[in-house]
C-alpha distance (Angstrom), angle and dihedral (degrees) to the residues before:
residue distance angle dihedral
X1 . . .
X2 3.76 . .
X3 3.49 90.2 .
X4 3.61 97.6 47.4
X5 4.18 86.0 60.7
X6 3.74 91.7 42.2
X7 4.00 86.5 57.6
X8 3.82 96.6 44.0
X9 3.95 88.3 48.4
X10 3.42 87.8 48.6
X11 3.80 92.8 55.7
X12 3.94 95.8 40.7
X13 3.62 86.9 54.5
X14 4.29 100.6 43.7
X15 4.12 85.2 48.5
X16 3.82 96.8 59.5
X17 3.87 97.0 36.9
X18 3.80 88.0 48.0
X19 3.54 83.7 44.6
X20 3.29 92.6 57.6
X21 3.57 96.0 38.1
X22 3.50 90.4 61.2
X23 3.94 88.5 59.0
X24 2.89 98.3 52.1
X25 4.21 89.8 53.5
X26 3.48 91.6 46.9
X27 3.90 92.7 54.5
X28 3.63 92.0 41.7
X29 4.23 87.8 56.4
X30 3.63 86.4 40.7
X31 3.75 93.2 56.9
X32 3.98 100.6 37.0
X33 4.18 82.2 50.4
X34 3.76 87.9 51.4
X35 4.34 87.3 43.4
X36 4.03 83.7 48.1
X37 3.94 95.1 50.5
X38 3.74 88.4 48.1
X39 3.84 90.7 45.8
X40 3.87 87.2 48.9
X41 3.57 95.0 41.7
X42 3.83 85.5 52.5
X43 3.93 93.7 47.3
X44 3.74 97.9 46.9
X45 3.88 102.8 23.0
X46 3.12 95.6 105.6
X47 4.10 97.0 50.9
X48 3.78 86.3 39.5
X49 3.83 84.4 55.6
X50 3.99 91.2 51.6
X51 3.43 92.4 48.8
X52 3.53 101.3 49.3
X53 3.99 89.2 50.6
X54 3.80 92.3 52.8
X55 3.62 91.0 47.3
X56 3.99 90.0 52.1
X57 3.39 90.6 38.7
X58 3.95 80.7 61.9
X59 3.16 103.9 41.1
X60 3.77 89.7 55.4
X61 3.33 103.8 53.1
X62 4.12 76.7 54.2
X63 2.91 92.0 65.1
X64 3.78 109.8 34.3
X65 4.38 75.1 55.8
X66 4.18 88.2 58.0
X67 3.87 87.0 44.6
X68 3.52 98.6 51.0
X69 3.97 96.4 46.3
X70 3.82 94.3 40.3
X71 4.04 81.0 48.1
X72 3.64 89.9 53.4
X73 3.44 100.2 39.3
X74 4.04 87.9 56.1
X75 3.80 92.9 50.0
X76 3.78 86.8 51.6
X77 4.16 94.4 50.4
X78 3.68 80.4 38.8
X79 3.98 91.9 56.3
X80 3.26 103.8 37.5
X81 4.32 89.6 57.6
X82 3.58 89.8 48.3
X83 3.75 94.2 55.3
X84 3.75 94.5 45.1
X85 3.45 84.2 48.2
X86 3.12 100.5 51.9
X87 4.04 97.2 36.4
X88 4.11 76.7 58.1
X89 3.88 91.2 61.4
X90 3.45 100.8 39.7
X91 3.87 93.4 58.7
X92 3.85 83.7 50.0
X93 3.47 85.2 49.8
X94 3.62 94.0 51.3
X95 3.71 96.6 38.9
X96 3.62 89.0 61.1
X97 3.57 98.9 38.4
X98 4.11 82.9 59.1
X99 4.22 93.6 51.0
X100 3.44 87.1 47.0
X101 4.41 93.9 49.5
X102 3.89 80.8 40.8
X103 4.05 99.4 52.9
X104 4.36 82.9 38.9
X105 3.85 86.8 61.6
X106 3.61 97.8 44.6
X107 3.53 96.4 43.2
X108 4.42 91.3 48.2
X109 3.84 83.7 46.8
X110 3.88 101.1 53.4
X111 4.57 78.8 42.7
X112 3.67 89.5 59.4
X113 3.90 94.9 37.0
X114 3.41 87.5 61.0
X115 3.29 105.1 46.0
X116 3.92 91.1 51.7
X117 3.98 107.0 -104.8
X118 3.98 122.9 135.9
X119 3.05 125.4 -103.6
X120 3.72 114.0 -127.6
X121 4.19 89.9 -109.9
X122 3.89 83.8 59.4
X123 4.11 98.3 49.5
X124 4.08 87.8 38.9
X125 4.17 80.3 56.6
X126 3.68 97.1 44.2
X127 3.98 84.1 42.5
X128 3.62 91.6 63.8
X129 4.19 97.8 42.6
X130 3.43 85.6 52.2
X131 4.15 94.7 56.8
X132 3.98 78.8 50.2
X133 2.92 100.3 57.7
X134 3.80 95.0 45.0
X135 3.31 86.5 56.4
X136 3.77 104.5 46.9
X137 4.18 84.4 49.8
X138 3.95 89.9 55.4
X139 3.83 87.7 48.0
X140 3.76 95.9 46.8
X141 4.01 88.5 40.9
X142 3.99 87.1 48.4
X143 3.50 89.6 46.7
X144 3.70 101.1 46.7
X145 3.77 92.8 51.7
X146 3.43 96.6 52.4
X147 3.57 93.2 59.6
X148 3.85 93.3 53.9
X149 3.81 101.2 59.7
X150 3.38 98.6 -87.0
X151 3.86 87.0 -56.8
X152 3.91 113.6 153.5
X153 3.46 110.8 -115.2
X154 3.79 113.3 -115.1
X155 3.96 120.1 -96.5
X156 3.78 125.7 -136.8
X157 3.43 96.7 -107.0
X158 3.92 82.5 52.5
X159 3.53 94.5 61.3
X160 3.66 90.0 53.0
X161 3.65 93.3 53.2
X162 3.72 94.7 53.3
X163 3.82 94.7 46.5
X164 3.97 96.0 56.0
């Protein structure tokens, strides 16, 4: 039975010292990987460097692109509501602008109504009776001196002539 104790001390001690063991290689990897990175870092820093600059230097210019169209596309949306907008007001504008002309003109037309003047209907009328009668006066005057002979038919200032 002696042996049998010997063996299982045996074993309790190899596990933890292997144990241990195997700590202690796993730290020593971990620290010559973290001596390698450095050593890398320090070999190809400075490419790593360049490289990373070019690829900002890219990726900027990306995004200054997205900016700018986003930008302009926002100024364009922006645009196009202002001039409906403002389209909208100015046929308000105008719209009003014409009721207000239209009540101006009704209210100067029912001024000069009352105070007596013609309206331009009224002198186009009397325009027209006018050429009428101009005309039936050459007709009667035609008339009437081609029933005398040809004689002219006497003026007013005739008449007055004659009666002195």
């Amino acid at each position: 039975m002696a042996t049998r104790k010997k063996s299982k001390a045996k074993r309790a001690s190899a596990q933890p010292g292997s144990a241990f063991s195997n700590v202690i290689d796993v730290g020593q990897q971990i620290w010559l990987a973290g001596l390698g990175a450095v050593a890398r870092a320090q070999r190809e820093g400075p490419k790593l460097f360049e490289t990373l600059v070019m690829e900002g230097s890219e990726l900027q210019s990306t995004q200054r692109e997205n900016v700018q169209e986003r930008t302009a596309d926002l100024w364009k949306g922006l645009r196009s509501q202002l001039d409906s907008r403002t389209a909208g007001v100015r046929g308000k504008a105008s719209e009003t602008m014409d009721n207000l002309e239209d009540i101006l003109q009704a209210r100067v037309l029912k001024a000069l109504q009352q105070l007596g003047v013609p309206t331009s209907h009224e002198i186009d009328a009397l325009a027209r009776k006018v050429k009428e009668l101009n005309k039936s006066v050459q007709a009667l005057t035609q008339a009437k001196t081609g029933k005398d002979g040809g004689r002219k038919a006497p003026t007013p200032t005739d008449q007055q002539g004659a009666a002195v």
